[in-house]
C-alpha positions as CSV (number, residue, x, y, z in Angstrom):
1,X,8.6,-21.4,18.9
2,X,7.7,-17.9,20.6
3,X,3.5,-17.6,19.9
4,X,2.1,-14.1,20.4
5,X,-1.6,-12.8,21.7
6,X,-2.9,-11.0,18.3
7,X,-4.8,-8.3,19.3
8,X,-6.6,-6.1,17.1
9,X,-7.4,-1.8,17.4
10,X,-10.8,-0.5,16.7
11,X,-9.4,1.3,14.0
12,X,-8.3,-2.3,12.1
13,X,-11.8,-4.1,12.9
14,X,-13.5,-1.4,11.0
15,X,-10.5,-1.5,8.0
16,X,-11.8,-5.3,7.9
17,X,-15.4,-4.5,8.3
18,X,-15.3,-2.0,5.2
19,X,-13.1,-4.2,3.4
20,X,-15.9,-7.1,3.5
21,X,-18.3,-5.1,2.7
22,X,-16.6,-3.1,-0.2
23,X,-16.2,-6.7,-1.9
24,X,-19.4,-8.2,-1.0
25,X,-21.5,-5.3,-2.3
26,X,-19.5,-3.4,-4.9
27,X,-17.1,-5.5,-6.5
28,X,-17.2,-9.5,-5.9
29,X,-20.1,-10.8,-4.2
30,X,-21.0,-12.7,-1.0
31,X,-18.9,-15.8,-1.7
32,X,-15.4,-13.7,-2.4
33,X,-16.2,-11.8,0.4
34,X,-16.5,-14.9,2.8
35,X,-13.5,-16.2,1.1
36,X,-11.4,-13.2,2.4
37,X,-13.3,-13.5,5.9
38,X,-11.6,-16.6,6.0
39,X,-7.8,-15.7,4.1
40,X,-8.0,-12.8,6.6
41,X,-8.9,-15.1,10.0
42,X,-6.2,-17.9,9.2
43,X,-3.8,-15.0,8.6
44,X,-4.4,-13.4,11.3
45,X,-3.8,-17.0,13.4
46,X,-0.9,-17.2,11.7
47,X,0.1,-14.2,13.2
48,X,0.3,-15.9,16.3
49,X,3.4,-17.7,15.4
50,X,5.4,-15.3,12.9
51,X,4.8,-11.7,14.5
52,X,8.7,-11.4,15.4
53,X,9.7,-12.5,12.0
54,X,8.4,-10.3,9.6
55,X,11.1,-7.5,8.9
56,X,9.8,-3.6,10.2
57,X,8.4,-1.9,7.4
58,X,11.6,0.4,5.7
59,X,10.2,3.7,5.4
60,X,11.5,6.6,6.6
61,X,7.9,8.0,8.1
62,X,6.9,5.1,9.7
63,X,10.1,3.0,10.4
64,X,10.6,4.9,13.9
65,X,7.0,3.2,14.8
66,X,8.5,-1.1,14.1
67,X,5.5,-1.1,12.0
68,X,5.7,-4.5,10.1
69,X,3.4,-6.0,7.5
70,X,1.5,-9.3,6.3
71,X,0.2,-9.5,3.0
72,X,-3.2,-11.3,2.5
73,X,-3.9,-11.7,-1.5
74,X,-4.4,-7.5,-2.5
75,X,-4.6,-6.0,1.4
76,X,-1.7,-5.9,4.2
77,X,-2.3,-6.3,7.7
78,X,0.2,-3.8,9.3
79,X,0.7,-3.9,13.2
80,X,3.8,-3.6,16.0
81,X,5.2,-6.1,18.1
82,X,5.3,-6.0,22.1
83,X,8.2,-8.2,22.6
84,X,8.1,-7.9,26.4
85,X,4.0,-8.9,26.4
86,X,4.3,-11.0,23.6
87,X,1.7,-9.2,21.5
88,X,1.2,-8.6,17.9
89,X,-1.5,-5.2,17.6
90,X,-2.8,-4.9,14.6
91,X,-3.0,-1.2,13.9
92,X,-4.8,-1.4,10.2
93,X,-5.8,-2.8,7.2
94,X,-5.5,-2.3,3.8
95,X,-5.1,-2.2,0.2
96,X,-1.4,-2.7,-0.6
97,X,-1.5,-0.3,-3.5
98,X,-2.7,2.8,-1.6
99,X,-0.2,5.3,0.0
100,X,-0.1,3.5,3.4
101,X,2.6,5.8,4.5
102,X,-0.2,8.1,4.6
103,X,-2.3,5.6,6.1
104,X,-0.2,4.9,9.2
105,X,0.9,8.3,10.1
């Protein structure tokens, strides 16, 4: 089984960041938000071994740009795949109902 190095943009460690702290202070409380801390690490792991699996996102704004997608309870983690490095980048994260084809422009 291929495994790919996950690596994660600036732009998707502050989607995370916000995320946590949307649920910890606004909505669900400290021990929702570690719950997610940890749905959204072992996802991310998993990432490791099903980056090249998941199909490319089929939209027509953002399909030019192999953007694929994980879902993680209510968010998605969207990133591309390096096939030559064997890398999975994380581009951003977010809530699935939002208008991520906005999002990822």
């Amino acid at each position: 089984m291929k495994k790919y190095i996950v690596e994660t943009t600036e732009t998707s460690e502050q989607d995370l960041i916000n995320i946590i702290l949307y649920l910890k202070y606004n909505l669900a409380g400290e021990i929702v938000a570690d719950k997610y801390v940890d749905l959204f690490s072992k996802a991310l792991k998993n990432l490791e071994d099903i980056a090249g699996s998941m199909p490319i996102i089929d939209e027509k704004l953002i399909k030019h740009k192999n953007i694929r997608k994980i879902n993680v309870k209510k968010y998605a983690i969207f990133y591309t795949v390096d096939e030559i490095n064997n890398k999975a980048i994380v581009l951003r994260i977010g809530h699935t109902f939002m208008d991520w084809e906005k999002y990822l422009k």
